[in-house]
TORPA-967354 format. One record per residue (C-alpha): residue in one letter; x, y, z; residue number from 1. Coordinates in steps of 0.1 Angstrom, whole numbers, plus 5000, padded with zeros to 4 digits. Layout:
% residues N
code,xx,yy,zz,pos
A,X,Y,Z,NUM .
...
% end
This chain:
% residues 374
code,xx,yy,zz,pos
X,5513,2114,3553,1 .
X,5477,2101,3558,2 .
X,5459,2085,3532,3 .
X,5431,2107,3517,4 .
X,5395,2086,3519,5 .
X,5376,2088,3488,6 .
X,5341,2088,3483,7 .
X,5347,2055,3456,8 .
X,5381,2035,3462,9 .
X,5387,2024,3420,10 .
X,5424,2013,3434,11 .
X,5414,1987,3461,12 .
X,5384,1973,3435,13 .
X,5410,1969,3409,14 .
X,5434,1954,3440,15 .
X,5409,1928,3450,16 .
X,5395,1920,3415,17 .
X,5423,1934,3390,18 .
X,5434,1901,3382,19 .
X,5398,1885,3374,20 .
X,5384,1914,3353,21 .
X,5414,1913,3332,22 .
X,5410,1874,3321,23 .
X,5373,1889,3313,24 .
X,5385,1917,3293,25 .
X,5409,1893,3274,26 .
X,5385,1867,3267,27 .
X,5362,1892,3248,28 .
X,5391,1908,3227,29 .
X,5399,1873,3219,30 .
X,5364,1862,3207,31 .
X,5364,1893,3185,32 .
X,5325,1895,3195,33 .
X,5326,1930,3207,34 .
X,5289,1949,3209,35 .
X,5263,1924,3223,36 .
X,5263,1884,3215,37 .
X,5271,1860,3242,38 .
X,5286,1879,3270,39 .
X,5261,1907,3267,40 .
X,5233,1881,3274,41 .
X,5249,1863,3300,42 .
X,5252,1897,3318,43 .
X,5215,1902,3309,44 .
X,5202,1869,3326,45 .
X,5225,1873,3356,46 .
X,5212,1906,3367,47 .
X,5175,1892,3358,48 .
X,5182,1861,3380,49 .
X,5199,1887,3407,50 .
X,5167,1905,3414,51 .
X,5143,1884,3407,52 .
X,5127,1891,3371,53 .
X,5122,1877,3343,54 .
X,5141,1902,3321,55 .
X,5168,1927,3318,56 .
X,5178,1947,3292,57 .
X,5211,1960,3285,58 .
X,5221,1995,3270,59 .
X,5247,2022,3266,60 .
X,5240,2042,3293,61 .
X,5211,2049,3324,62 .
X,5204,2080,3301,63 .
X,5193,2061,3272,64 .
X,5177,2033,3298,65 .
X,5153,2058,3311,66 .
X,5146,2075,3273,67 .
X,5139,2044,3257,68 .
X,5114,2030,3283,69 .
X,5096,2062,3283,70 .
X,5093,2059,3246,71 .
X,5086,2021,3247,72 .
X,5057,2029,3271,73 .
X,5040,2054,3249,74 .
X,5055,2087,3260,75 .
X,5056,2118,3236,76 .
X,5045,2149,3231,77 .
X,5019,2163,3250,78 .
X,5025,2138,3280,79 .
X,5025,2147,3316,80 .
X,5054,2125,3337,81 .
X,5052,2132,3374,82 .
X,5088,2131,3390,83 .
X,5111,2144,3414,84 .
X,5128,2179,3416,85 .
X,5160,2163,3435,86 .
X,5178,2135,3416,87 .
X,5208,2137,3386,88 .
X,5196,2159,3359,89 .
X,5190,2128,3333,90 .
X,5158,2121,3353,91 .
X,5143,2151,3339,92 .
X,5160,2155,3308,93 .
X,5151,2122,3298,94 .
X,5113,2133,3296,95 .
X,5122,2160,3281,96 .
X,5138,2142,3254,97 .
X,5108,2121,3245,98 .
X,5089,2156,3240,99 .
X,5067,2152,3277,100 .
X,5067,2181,3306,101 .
X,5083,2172,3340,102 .
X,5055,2178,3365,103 .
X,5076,2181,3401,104 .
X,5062,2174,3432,105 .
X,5079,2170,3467,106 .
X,5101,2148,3484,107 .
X,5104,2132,3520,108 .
X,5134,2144,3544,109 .
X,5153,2112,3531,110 .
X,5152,2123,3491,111 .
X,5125,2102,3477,112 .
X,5094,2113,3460,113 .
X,5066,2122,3486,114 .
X,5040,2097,3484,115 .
X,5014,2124,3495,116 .
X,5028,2150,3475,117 .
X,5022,2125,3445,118 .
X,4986,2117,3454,119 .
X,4980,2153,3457,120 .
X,4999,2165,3423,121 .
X,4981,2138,3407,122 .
X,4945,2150,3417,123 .
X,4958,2184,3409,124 .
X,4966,2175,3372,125 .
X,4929,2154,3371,126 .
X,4911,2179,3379,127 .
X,4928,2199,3357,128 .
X,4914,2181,3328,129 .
X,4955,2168,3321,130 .
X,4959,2136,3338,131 .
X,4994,2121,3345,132 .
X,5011,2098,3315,133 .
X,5030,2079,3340,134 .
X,5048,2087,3373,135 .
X,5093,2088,3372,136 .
X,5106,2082,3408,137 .
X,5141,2084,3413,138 .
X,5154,2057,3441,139 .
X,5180,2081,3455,140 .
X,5212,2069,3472,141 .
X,5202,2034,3470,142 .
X,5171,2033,3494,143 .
X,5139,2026,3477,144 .
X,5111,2050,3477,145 .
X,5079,2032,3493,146 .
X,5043,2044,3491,147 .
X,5045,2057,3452,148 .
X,5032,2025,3436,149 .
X,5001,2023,3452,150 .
X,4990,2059,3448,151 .
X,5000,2055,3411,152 .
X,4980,2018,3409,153 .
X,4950,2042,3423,154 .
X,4951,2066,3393,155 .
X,4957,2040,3369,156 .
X,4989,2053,3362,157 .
X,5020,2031,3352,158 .
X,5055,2036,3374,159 .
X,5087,2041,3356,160 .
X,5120,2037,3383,161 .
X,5148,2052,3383,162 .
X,5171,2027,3400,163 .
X,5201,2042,3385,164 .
X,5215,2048,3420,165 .
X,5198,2014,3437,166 .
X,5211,1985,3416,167 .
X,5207,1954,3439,168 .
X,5177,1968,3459,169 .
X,5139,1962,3460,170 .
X,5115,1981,3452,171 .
X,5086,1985,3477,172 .
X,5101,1950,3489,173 .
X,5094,1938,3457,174 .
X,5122,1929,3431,175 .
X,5134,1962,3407,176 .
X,5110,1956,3378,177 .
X,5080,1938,3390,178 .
X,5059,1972,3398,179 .
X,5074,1986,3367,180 .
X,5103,1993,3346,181 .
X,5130,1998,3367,182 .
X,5163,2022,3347,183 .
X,5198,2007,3362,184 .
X,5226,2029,3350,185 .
X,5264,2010,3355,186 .
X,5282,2046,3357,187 .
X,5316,2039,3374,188 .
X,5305,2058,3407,189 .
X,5276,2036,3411,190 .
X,5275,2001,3435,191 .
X,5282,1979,3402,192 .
X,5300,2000,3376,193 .
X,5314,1996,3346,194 .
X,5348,2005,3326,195 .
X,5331,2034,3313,196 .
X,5290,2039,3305,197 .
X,5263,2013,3308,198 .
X,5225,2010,3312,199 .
X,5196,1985,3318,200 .
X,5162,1980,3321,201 .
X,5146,1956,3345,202 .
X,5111,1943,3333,203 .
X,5087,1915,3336,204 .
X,5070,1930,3304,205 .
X,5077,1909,3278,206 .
X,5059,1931,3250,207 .
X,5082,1961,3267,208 .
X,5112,1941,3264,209 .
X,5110,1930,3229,210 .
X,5101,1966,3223,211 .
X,5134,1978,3241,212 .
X,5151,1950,3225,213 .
X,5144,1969,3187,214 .
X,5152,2003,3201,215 .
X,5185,1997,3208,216 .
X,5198,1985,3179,217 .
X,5182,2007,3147,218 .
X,5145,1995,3155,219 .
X,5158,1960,3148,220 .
X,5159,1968,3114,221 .
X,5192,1942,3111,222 .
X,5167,1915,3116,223 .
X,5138,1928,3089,224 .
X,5122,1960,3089,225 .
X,5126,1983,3114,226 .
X,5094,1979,3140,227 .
X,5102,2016,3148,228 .
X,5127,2046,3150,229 .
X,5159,2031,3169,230 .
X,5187,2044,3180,231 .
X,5221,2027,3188,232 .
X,5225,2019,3221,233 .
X,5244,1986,3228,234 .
X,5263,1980,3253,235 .
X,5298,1965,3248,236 .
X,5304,1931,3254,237 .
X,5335,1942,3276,238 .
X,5317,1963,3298,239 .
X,5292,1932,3301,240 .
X,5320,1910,3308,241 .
X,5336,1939,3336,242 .
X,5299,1937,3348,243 .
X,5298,1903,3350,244 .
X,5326,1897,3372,245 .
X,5316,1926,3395,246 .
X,5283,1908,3394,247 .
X,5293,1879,3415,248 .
X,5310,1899,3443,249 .
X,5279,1921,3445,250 .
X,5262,1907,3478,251 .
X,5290,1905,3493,252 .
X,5300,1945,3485,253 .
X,5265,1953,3493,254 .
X,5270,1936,3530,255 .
X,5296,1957,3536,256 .
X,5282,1988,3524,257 .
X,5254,1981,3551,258 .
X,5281,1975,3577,259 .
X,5298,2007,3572,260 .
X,5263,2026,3574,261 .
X,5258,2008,3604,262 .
X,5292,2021,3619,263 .
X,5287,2055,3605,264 .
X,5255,2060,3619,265 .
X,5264,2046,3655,266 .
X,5297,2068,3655,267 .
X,5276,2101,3645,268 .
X,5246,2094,3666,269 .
X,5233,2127,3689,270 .
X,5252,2154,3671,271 .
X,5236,2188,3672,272 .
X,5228,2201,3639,273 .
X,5234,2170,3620,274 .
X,5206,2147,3608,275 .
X,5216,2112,3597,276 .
X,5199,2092,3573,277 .
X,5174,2065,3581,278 .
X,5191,2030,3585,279 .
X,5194,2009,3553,280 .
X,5165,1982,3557,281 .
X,5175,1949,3542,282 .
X,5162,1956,3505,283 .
X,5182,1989,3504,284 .
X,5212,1990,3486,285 .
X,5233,2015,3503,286 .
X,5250,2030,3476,287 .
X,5257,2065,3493,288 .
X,5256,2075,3530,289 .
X,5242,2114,3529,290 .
X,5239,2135,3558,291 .
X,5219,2168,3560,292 .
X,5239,2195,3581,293 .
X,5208,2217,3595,294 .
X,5229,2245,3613,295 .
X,5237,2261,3581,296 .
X,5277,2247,3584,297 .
X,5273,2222,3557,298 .
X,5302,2240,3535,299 .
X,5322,2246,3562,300 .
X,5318,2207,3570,301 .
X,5332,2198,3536,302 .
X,5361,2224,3539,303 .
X,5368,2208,3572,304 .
X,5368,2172,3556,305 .
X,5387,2180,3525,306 .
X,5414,2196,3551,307 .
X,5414,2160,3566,308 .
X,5418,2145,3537,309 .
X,5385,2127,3533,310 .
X,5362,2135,3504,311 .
X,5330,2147,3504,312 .
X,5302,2156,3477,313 .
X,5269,2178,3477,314 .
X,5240,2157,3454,315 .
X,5226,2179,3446,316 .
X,5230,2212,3447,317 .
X,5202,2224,3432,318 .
X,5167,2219,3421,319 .
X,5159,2197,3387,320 .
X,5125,2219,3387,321 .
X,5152,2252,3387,322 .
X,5176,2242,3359,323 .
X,5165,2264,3327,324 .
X,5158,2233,3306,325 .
X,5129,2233,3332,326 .
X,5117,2268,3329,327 .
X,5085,2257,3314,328 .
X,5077,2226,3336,329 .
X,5054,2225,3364,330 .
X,5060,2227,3400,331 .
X,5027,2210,3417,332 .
X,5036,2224,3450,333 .
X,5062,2243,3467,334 .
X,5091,2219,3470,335 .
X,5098,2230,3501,336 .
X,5115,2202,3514,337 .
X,5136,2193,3483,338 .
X,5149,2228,3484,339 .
X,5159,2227,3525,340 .
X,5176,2197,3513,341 .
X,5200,2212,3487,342 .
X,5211,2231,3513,343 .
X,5216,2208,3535,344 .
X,5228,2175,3518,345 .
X,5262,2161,3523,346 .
X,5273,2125,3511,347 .
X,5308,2111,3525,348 .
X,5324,2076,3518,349 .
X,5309,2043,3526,350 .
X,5323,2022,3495,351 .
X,5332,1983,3513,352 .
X,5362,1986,3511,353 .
X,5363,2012,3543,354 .
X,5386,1997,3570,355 .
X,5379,2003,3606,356 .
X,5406,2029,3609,357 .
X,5391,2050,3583,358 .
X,5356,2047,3595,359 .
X,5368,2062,3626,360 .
X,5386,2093,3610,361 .
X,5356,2100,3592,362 .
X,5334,2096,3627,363 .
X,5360,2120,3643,364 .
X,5367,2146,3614,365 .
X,5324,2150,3614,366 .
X,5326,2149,3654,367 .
X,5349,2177,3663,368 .
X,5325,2200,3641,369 .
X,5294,2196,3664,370 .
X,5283,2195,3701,371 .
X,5273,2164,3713,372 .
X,5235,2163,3722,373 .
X,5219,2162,3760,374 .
% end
């Protein structure tokens, strides 16, 4: 029976690194030092040293990464946050949290915010006498989204990232951070994952920082009064220490994600009714490979892959702008391309641990769906 391809392999990670992750584990249940302390700020400095910033903040989970930056930065009630209709649903619920509206504006054909749609959405609001709080772009699939940080530096208006999907990568060729908070999440699916949830914040804001710093733990109220409302968000010092390990193996994983896009995207070339994605440039960090299946058979694709034993996932399915917690946001223009997209997207494996042989069932399986071009 042939071995089904999944779009993460947990079993050959824990094959290759079982062993080391372990001795990580068992040193922190021997320490007895289990929420922050030691580990947790080793973690933190490697990941700052990794891409490039002077600081990196570690909490429970992306979710609460993105909520307590917005807060940190000032943003509450009454706030305008510019951000994308297509990414995982915290990216809007996390302005919602803080009390702000989600203001949507397009994307390109590759996912990422649409740096014209932006400048235009922005003017919009301006002369609307409601100018922009801050701008939320999501870095989808791992490839950063270019063009945004300028038009926001125009308006005056700070960047918030969400790099929960583009841990490792650079932002505008810059490292994740320097143009502006940058939210990692350490979900199990993503390129570095935990044991279970995770979050971080990447800043070169040192007043941000210590400001994040409070927030997580009750305000920092164990360490005098509370500088403000808090919450708990710590991350373990056992999913620092799994993070740790992972940590050091990360170029090398992110190497071989960009070899298997490579493959993929020379094995799929001149389909009909198949778009691939643009190559990973050297500051991506491929963290999913998503096709967009334009001749309507993109569920009929993912029957036909599932029947061959090879996984397959639709992100995302539907519009951020149309979920009902939404109803009451603003769409700034039509989001025409976002929505072609949900109809379109289709991500299949590229973890690095894709042999050869599997690489070309996957090629073949996606193949013997469409004609070959002229």
């Amino acid at each position: 029976m042939t071995a089904r391809i999944a779009l993460r392999d947990f079993a050959a990670i824990d094959a290759e690194l079982g062993d080391e992750l372990r001795a990580a584990v068992s040193a922190v249940a021997t320490s007895g030092r289990f929420i922050l302390g030691e580990v947790v700020a080793d973690f933190e400095a490697a990941m700052a040293q990794h891409h490039g910033v002077p600081e990196a903040v570690a909490l429970a989970s992306g979710t609460d990464a993105l909520i307590l930056t917005l807060e940190a930065s000032g943003i509450g009630a009454g706030d305008r946050v510019v951000t994308t209709p297509l990414s995982f649903v915290a990216t809007s619920e996390a302005i919602l949290r803080v009390g702000a509206e989600p203001c949507f504006v397009d994307v390109t054909p590759e996912g990422g915010m649409s740096p014209t749609a932006l400048a235009t959405g922005l003017d919009q609001l301006r002369a609307a006498g409601e100018p922009a709080a801050a701008v939320l772009p999501t870095h989808l699939f791992g490839r950063s989204a270019d063009g945004l940080v300028e038009v926001a530096a125009a308006h005056r208006i700070p960047v918030i990232h969400d790099a929960a999907q583009a841990v490792g990568a650079r932002i505008e060729g810059r490292p994740s951070g320097a143009t502006g908070p940058a939210c990692l999440s350490f979900s199990p699916s993503k390129n570095l994952g935990a044991w279970g949830d995770g979050g971080m914040v990447l800043s070169d804001d040192p007043d941000l920082v210590a400001d994040l710093r409070a927030r997580r733990e009750h305000g920092g109220w164990a360490r005098g009064p509370a500088r403000c409302v808090g919450v708990n968000s710590r991350l373990d010092a056992i999913q620092a220490a799994v993070l740790q390990v992972k940590l050091r193996h990360l170029a090398r994983h992110d190497a071989a994600r960009h070899r298997v896009a490579g493959a993929l995207l020379a094995g799929l070339e001149g389909l009909v009714g198949l778009e691939l994605p643009a190559a990973p440039r050297p500051h991506d960090a491929p963290s999913s490979f998503t096709l967009r299946v334009t001749d309507g058979r993109r569920d009929a694709l993912a029957s036909a892959l599932h029947d061959a034993g090879i996984e397959s996932r639709v992100y995302y399915p539907r519009l951020l702008a149309d979920e009902p917690t939404c109803a009451q946001a603003r769409r700034l223009d039509d989001l025409v391309t976002a929505r072609r997209l949900t109809a379109q997207v289709l991500t299949i494996p590229s973890h690095a641990y894709l042999d050869d042989g599997q690489i070309d069932r996957i090629i073949g399986a996606i193949r013997s769906h469409f004609p070959a071009g002229s």
